[in-house]
C-alpha positions in Angstrom: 143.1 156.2 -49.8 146.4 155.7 -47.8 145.0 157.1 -44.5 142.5 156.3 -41.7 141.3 158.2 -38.8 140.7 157.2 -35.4 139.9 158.5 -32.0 142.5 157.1 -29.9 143.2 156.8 -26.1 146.8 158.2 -24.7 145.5 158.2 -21.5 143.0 156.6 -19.0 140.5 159.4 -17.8 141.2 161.4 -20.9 139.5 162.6 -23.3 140.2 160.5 -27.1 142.1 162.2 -29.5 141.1 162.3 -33.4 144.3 161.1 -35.4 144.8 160.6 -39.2 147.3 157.0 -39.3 148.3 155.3 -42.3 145.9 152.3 -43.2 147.3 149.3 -41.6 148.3 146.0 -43.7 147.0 143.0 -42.5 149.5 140.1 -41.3 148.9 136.4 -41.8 145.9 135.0 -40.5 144.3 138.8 -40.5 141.9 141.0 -42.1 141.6 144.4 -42.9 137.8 146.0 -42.2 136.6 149.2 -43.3 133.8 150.4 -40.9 130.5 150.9 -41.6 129.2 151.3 -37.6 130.9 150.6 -33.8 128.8 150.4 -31.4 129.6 152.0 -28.0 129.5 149.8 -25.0 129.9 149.7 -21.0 133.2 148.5 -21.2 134.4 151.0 -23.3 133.6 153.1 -20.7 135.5 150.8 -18.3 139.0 151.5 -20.5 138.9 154.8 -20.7 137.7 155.3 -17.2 140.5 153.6 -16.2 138.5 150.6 -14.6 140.2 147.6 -16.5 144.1 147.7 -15.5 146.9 147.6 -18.4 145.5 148.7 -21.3 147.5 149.1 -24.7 148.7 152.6 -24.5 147.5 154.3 -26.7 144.3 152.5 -27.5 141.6 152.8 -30.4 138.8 151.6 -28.1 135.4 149.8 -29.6 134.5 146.2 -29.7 131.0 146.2 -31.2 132.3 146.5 -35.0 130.6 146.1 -38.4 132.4 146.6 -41.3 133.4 145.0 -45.1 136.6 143.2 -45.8 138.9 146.0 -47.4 142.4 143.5 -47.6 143.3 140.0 -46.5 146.0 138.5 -45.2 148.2 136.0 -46.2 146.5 132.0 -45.0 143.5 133.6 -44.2 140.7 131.1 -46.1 136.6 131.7 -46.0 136.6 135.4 -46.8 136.2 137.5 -49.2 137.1 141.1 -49.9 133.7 143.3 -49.9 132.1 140.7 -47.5 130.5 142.0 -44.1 131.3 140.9 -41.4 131.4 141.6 -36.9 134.4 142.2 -35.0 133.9 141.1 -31.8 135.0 141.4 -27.7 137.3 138.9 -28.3 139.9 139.2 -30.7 142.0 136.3 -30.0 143.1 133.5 -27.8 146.2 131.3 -27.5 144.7 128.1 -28.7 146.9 126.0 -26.4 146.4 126.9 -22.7 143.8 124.6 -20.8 140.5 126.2 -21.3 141.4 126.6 -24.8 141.9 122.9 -25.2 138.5 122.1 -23.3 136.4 124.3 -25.1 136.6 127.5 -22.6 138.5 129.7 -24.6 136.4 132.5 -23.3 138.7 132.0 -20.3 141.8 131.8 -22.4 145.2 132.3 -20.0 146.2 134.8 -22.9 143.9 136.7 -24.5 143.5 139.6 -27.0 140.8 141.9 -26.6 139.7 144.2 -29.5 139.5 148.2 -28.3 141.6 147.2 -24.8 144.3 145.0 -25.8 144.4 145.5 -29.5 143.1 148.3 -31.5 139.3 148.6 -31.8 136.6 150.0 -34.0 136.6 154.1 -33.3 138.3 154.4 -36.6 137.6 154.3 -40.2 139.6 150.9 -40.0 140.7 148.4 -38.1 143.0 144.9 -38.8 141.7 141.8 -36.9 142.3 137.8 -36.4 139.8 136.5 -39.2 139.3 133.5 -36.8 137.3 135.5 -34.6 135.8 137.5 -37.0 132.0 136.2 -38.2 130.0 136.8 -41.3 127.1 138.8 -41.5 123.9 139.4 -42.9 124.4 141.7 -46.4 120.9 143.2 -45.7 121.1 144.4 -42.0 121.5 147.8 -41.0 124.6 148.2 -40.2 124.3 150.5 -37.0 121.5 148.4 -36.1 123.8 145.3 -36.2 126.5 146.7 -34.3 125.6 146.2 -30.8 124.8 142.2 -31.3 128.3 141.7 -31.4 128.9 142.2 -27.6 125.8 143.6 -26.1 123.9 140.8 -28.1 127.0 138.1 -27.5 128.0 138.4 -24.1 124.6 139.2 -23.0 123.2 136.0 -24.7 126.0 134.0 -23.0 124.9 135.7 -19.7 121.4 134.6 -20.7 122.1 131.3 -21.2 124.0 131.1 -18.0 120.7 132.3 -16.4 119.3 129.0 -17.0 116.1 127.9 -18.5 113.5 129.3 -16.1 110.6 131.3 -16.9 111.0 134.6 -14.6 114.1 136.8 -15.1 114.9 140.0 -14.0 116.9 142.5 -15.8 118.9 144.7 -13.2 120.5 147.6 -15.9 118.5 148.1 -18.6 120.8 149.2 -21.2 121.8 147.7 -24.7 122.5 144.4 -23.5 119.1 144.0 -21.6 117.2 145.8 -24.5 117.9 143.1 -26.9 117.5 140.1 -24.3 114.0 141.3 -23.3 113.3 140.9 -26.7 114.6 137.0 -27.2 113.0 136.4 -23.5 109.5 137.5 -24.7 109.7 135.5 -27.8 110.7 132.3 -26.1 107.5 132.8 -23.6 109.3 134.1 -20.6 108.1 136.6 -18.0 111.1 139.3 -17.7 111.0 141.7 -14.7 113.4 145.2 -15.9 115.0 146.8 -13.0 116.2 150.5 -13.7 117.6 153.4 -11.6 114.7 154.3 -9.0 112.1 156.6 -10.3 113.2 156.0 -13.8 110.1 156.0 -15.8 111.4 156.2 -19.5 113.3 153.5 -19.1 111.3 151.5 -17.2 108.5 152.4 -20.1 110.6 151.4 -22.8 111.5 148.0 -20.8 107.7 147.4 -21.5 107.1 148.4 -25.0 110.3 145.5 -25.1 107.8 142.7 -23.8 108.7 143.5 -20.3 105.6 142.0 -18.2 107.1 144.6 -15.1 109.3 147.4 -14.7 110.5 149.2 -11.9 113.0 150.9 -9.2 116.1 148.2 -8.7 115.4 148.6 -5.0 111.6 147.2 -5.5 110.7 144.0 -5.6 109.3 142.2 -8.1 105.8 140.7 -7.9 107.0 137.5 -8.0 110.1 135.7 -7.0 112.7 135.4 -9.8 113.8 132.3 -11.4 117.2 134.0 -12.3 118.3 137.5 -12.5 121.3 138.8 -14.5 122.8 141.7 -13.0 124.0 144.4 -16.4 124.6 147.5 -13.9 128.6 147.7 -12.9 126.6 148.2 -9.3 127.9 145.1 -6.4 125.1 146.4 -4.3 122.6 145.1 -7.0 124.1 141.8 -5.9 122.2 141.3 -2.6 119.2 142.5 -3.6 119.0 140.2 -6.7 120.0 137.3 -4.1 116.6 138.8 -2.2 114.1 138.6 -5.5 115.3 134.8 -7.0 113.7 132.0 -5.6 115.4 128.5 -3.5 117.8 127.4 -6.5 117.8 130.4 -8.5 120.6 132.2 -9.6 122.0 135.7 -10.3 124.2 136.1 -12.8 126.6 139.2 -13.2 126.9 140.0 -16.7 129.2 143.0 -16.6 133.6 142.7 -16.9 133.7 145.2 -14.1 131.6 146.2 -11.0 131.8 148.4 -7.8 132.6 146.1 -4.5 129.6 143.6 -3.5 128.8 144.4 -0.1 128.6 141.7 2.7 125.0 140.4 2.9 123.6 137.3 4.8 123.7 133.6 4.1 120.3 133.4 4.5 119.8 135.0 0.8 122.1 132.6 -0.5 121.2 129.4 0.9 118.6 127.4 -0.2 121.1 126.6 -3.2 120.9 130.3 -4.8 124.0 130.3 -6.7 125.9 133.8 -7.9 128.1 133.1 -10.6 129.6 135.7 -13.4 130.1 136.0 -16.6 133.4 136.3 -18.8 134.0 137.6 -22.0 132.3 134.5 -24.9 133.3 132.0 -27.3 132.9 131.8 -31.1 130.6 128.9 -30.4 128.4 131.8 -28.6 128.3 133.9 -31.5 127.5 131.3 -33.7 124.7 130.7 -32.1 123.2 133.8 -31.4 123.7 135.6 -34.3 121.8 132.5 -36.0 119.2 133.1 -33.2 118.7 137.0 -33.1 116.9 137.0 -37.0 114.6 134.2 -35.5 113.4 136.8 -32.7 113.0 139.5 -35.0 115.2 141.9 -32.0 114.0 145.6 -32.9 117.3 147.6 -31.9 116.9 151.2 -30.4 120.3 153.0 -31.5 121.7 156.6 -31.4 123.5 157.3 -34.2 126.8 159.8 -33.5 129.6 160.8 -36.2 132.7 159.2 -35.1 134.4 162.8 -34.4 131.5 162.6 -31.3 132.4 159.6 -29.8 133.3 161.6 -26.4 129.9 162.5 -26.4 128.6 159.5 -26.9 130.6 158.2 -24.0 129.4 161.2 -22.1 126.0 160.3 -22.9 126.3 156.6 -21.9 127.8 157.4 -18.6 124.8 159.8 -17.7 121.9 157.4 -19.2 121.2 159.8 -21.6 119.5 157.4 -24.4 117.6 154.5 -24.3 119.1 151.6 -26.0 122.8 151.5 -27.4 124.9 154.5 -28.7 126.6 153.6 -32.0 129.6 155.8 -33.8 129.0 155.9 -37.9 132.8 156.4 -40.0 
């Protein structure tokens, strides 16, 4: 086969565009993945919403990839061709700016970000750094595996940032706070799922997750937080988070994009609350997660679509139309 299809971005705010391309030939240092599954995330919807500035024009969006090596490049070393592996958020980094060299390379001064920057995994195929690709587990489903590799990865970072106290509330519970529920509950914690006022499916599905309470983002929670993380592109979530942790707790914002943060009193800060954000991970991250994710036996909840359908899916994201994550299947 000398040909691949994808559904490409010309435009922000447009529609994608099935195209047949030739089958690209990976360079040095790259490999070649055939798809099995992409999962559809947020931020996809943040590229072709035209939220995220300078996109590459046009774009195969997706950063949630699982697929099989199909050709390798020439110096690339520890793969092999047929082996699965995950294509991550981040596709690449300079290796020599300052947070490179001290470990931060999730904060790299140049980056290259797979489905924004580079093309992505709405395709049949897609050619990628093998440095920032990571093996997988042969026996996984592979739709099922998909969304670990940036709702799983960057919410796990966000997690981590979160701190190690027991109560956390989930504002946005979508595919990133589905699977965190389910690491949370397993380590003992007490997680409180915020959802869109009057929400009950989701807020019932938060609980069949290990949830201890769900409810309306503009309740609050039974008790006061420890940490909150903060998945909803929504700034005015930020106050009200501020309102529900305790003195010293901390809200994380887990999202790459969100709607202006109103202004809001010291009060809810002081008492050493800290607001901090989240950007983009590091290999060392995924690393550890993906070790970590068998070990909490995560159940994911996924909505298959054909790839053809992956305006739908978007569609369907936008509008909280599934519970879960969406995935596109090649």
């Amino acid at each position: 086969m000398s040909a691949m299809r994808a559904m490409v971005l010309d435009r922000p705010n447009a529609p994608l565009v099935l195209r047949e391309r030739p089958i690209p030939q990976p360079a040095g240092g790259e490999i070649l993945v055939e798809i099995a599954a992409c999962g559809v995330c947020r931020t996809d919807l943040h590229v072709v919403d035209g939220d995220l500035p300078h996109p590459k024009l046009p774009v195969v969006p997706g950063h949630e990839i699982v697929g099989r090596v199909a050709a390798i490049g020439p110096g690339v070393t520890g793969f092999t061709l047929g082996k699965r592996v995950g294509v991550p958020w981040l596709g690449g980094t300079d290796g020599t700016c300052p947070y490179c060299r001290s470990g931060r390379e999730n904060l790299c001064d140049s980056p290259v970000f797979t489905g924004y920057t580079r093309d992505g995994g709405y395709a049949t195929h897609t050619v990628a750094d093998a440095r920032f690709c990571f093996p997988l587990d042969e026996t996984l489903d592979a739709a099922e595996t998909a969304p670990l590799m940036c709702a799983g990865l960057i919410g796990w970072r966000s997690y981590r940032m979160a701190g190690e106290g027991v109560a956390l509330g989930l504002y946005g519970f979508g595919a990133a706070a589905h699977i965190l529920a389910q690491v949370a509950a397993w380590q003992g914690r007490r997680v409180y799922a915020f959802t869109s006022p009057g929400d009950a499916a989701t807020q019932n599905f938060a609980r069949s997750l290990g949830a201890v309470w769900a409810g309306g983002s503009e309740e609050m929670p039974p008790e006061p937080l420890d940490a909150a993380i903060i998945f909803a592109p929504v700034g005015a979530l930020v106050p009200v988070a501020l309102g529900a942790v305790k003195k010293g707790g901390r809200v994380v914002c887990g999202g790459i994009h969100m709607s202006d943060i109103p202004s809001f009193p010291y009060r809810i800060l002081w008492e050493e609350r800290q607001l901090v954000s989240v950007a983009n991970l590091t290999r060392g991250d995924a690393r550890e997660f993906l070790a970590i994710a068998p070990q909490a036996g995560i159940k994911m909840q996924v909505t298959r679509y054909p790839l053809t359908e992956a305006n739908a899916a978007l569609a369907d994201l936008r509008a909280g139309r599934f519970e879960g994550a969406a995935v596109l299947i090649p």
